[in-house]
Residue, then its C-alpha position, 0 to 999 in steps of 0.5 A: x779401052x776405059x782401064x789403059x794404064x790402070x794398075x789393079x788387084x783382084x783377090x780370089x782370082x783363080x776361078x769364078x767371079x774372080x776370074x771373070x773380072x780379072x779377065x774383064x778389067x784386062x780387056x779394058x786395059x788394066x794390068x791386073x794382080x792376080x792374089x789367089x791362095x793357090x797360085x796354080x789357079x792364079x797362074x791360070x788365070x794369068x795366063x788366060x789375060x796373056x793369051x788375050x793380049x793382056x798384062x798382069x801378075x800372080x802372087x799368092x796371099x792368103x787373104x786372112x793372114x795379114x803378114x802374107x796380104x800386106x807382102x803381097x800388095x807391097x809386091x804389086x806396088x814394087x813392080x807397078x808403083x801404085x795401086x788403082x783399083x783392088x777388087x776385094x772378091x776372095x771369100x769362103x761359102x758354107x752353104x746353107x748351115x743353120x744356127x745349130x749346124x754352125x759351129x764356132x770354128x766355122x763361124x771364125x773361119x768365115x769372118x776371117x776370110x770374108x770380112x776381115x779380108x776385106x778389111x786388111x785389103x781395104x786397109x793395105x791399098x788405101x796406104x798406096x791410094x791415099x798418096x796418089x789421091x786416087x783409088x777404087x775400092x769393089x768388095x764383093x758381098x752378097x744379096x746375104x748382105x742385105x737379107x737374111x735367109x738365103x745363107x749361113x748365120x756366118x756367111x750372112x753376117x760376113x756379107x752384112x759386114x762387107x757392105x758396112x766396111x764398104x760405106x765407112x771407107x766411101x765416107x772417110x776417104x771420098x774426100x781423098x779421092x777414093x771411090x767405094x762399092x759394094x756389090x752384091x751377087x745373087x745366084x751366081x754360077x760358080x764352083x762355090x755354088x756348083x754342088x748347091x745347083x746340081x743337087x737342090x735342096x728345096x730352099x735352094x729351088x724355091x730361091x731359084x724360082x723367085x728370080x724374075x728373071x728365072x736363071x742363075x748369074x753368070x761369073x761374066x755378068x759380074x766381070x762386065x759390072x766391075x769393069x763399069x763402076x771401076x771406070x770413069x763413066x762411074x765415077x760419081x758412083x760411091x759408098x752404095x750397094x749394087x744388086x745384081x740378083x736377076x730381081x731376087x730380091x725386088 
């Protein structure tokens, strides 16, 4: 196993691509922290790692509110004592909106949760990381992040944010020791994008039809991804954006 004695935080783990690399990052070995601002997904989830022979915790935490993330993360550092790897992969979806279908709540909403999380995150891990000269950092973002078109305005532009957050931290604390990647889902089958697959509109079929590889993602395929560049064989991986989109935007 290439994680033994690793401590990990995975946001948004209670279902989904959350999950998935939850339960991967414990079969190789990692105890996993399991945040999830509904604890009973996260319990789930945690009880999942449990019946497969693994450890872990579930707290829950509200990824926007910095007062509840920090309490959160300074709890996994209490029972651990240190922080090896945290997956920033909490985050909100409003679908296909428009500029004139968006409103500023909306947009705030978005920002909050997606970008601004990954920031507190970032920003309340580092802390532990940069005391014991190690640390791997995997915010999730999107192929939105790298195009327009395929999302919402708000949506769009909290992914962009992501992959810019991900590189300033590469560049800042490589020399700390500290790893940094963004990785960035295309069409991934998940609760998130269930109601998109199985009533498609046109932009949602034309998406779908110019993946090479013509089928959607699965949550698992991420969780083997994470696992990966969170290990040593990875190791000299940081401060890029990793494609995972079956070709989508080749």
């Amino acid at each position: 196993m290439k994680l033994n004695d690793k401590i990990a935080i995975v946001t948004g783990a209670g279902s989904g691509n959350g999950r998935e690399i939850a339960l991967e990052l414990a079969r190789e070995g990692a105890v996993v922290a399991i945040l999830n601002r509904t604890k009973e997904k996260g319990d789930k989830t945690l009880s999942m790692i449990e019946e497969n022979g693994g450890k872990g915790v579930s707290l829950e935490a509200d990824v926007s509110d910095a007062k509840i993330f920090k309490e959160a993360i300074s709890k996994v550092i209490e029972k651990y004592g240190k922080i090896d790897i945290l997956v920033n992969n909490a985050g909100i979806f409003d679908g296909q909106e428009t500029f004139p279908t968006t409103d500023e709540e909306a947009f705030d909403k978005i920002i909050s949760v997606n970008l601004k999380g990954v920031f507190l995150g970032t920003k309340y891990a580092l802390e532990n990381m940069l005391e014991n000269k190690y640390g791997v950092i995997i915010n999730i973002a999107s192929i939105a992040g790298l195009r327009g078109g395929t999302a919402s305005p708000a949506y769009t532009a909290s992914k962009h944010g992501v992959i810019g957050l991900t590189g300033d931290t590469a560049t800042k604390h490589g020399p700390d020791g500290i790893r940094a990647i963004a990785i960035c889902p295309g069409m991934i089958e998940t609760a998130m994008t269930k109601d998109m697959l199985e009533d498609p509109s046109e932009q949602t079929k034309e998406l779908i039809e110019s993946i090479p590889l013509k089928r959607v993602g699965k949550p698992e395929e991420i969780g083997k991804l994470v696992a990966f560049l969170v290990s040593d064989d990875a190791r000299y991986v940081t401060g890029t954006t990793v494609v995972i989109d079956g070709g989508m935007i080749s």
